[in-house]
N, C-alpha and C positions, 0 to 999 in steps of 0.2 A: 568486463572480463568473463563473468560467468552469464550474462544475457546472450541471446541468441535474433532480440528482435529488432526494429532497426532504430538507431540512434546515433543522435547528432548533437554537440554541443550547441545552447540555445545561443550563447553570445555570438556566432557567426551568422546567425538568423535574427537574430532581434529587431533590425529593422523590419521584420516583415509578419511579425506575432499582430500587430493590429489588423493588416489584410485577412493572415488567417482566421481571426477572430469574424473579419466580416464575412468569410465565406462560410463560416461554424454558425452565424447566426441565419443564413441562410436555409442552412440546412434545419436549424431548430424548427423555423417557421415552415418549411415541407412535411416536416413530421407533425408538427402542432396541427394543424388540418387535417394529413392525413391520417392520424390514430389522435382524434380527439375525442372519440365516442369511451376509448379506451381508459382502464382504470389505471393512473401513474402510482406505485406502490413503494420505489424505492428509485433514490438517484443515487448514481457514485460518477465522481470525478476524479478520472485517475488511469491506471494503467499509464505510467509516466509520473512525471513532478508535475499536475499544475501550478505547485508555490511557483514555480520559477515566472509564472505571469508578473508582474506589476500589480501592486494595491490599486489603480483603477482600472486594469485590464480582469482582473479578478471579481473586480466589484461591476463591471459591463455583463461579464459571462454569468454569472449567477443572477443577475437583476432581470438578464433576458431569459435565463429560465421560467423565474418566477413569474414574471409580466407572460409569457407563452401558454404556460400551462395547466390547470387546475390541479393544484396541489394538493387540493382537498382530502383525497385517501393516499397521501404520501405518508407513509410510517417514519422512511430515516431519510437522510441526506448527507452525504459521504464526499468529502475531499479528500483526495491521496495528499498527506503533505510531503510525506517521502525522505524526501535527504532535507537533514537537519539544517545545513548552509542556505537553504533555499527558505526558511524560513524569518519572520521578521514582524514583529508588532503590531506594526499597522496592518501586516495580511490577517494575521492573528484575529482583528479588531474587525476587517471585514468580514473574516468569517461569521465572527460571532453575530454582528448585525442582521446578516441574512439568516442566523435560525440554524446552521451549518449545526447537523446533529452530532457528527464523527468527523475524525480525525486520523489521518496514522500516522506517526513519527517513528521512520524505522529505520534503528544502526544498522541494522545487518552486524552489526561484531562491536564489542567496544574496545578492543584493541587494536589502538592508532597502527602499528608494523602492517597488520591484515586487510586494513583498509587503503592505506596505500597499496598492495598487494592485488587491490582488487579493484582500485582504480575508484574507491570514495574518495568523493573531494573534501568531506566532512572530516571532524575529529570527536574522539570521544567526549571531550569537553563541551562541543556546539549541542550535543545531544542533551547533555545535562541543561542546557541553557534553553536550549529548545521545549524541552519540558515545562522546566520552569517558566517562561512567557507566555505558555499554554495554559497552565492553574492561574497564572494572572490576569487571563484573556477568561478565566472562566467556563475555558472550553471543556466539557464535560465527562465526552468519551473519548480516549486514547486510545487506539492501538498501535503496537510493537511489534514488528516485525525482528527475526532474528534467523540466523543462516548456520545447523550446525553442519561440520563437515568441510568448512571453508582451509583454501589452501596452506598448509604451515603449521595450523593450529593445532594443539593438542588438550587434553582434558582442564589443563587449571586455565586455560584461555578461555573456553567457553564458559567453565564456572565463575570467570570474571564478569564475561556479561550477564549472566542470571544475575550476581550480586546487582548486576545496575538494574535490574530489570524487578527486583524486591526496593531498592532504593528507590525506583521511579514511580513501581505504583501503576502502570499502567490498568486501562479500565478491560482490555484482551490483550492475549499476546500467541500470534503466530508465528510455530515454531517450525521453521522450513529446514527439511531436510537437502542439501544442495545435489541440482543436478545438473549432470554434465551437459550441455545442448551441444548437440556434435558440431553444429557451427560457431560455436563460442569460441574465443581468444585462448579462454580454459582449457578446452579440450585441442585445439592445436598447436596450442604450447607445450600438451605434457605437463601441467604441473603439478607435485606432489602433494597429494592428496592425506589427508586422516586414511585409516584402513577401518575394516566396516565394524571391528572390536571397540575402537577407538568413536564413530561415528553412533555405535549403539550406546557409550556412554555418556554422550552429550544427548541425544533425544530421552534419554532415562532422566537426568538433570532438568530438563525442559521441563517434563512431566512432573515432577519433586517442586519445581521453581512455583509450576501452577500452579499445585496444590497449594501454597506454601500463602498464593497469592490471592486464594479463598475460588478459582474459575475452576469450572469445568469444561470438559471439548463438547465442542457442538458442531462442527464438520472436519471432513480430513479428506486428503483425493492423494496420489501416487500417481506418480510423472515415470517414463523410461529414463533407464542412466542414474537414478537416485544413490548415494553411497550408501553403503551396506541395503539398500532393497528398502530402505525406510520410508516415510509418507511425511506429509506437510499435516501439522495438526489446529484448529486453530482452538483458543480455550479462551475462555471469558468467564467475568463473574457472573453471578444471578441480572438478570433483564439486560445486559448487554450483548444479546446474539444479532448480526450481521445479518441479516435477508438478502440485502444480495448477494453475500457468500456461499449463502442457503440457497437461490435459485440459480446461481450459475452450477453449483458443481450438483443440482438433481435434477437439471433439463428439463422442471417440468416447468417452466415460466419463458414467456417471452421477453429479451432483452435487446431495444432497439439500443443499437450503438452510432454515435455519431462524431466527426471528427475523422482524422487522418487515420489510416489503419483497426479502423474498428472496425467488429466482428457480429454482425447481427445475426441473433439464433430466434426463428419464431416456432411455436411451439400448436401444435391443433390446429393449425392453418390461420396460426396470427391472434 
């Protein structure tokens, strides 16, 4: 509803996730040669759900990372898990096998009404369960992703998902200000929105929540269309800062992207 990038339900394609997988490992092994001289300092897998892979499709694409590249001065290692329905033990247990440093598990809202509203397939409850299989799997660092400003909502809705968001414990929590992408469902539907009084006092609550959660910010960027003009903030406790959140939004680092729709920025001539 409120994305603007392209997307497709995986079930109508699943037959074909193994091909793309074989032309993804292709590509690994073109860049593995050609910037092998170069130092690998952070990976992330994401922009999108990769949970939605399969437990051995999951454990192909991470095993062929690792067999490619010298990981040697790798500091983190980031899967997006994303939407909580897409999550599942045994991914969980892959992760953890491969060393998988970070994680995100992000509601975007815990108010079932808002999530239907906004076209989550998830529920507030998969999220608590999500979490919970995640401290059972050991997994480390968590982040949270959350959306203030989403369609319908008003202040005690938001303050419902901070409660869950003190209850969860997450290890960061980025707190997105929602914006309108003129090609979104969102903005050609019209549909009503927080007003920016209302949108000021859910990013004040974010802030409260942090503190509350022992993190401080450590980057923040502002998008056009944002409600009330506010920014995405991200906060984390002490030794849990993001690098690659850190080198995408200060352009001074080079990020090869690879995969369907990815965006490579090289930076000093590579």
């Amino acid at each position: 509803l409120y994305c603007s990038f392209t997307s497709y339900p995986l079930v109508s394609w699943r037959q074909k996730v193994d091909s793309y997988l074989d032309a993804l490992e292709k590509e690994l092994d073109y860049v593995a040669v050609k910037f092998g001289k170069k130092h690998l300092n952070s990976i992330y897998i994401g922009g999108g759900t990769p949970t939605t892979l399969e437990p051995y499709q999951l454990d192909r694409l991470i095993r062929k990372i690792r067999c490619s590249f010298d990981l040697s001065h790798c500091l983190e290692f980031t899967v997006e898990a994303g939407r909580p329905d897409s999550i599942t033990r045994e991914k969980l247990e892959t992760l953890k096998k491969w060393d998988i440093t970070r994680i995100s598990i992000n509601p975007q809202t815990m108010n079932d009404k808002t999530l239907r509203v906004i076209g989550r397939a998830h529920t507030a409850q998969q999220v608590e369960e999500a979490y919970a299989m995640a401290r059972t799997a050991n997994i480390h660092h968590i982040n949270m992703d959350v959306i203030a400003g989403l369609p319908g909502e008003n202040i005690d809705d938001f303050a419902r998902t901070m409660d869950a968001a003190l209850r969860l414990k997450p290890e960061s929590l980025t707190v997105h200000t929602l914006a309108i992408k003129r090609s979104s469902r969102l903005h050609l539907e019209n549909a009503p929105l927080p007003d920016g009084e209302t949108a000021s006092r859910m990013v004040q609550l974010g802030l409260e929540t942090a503190h509350r959660l022992g993190m401080k910010p450590y980057y923040l960027y502002r998008q056009k269309y944002m409600s009330g003009s506010f920014e995405n903030v991200g906060w984390t406790k002490p030794g849990g800062t993001g690098l690659y959140n850190i080198y995408i939004m200060e352009e001074l680092h080079s990020i090869l992207s690879l995969g369907a729709g990815g965006s490579t920025k090289m930076v000093g001539g590579g």
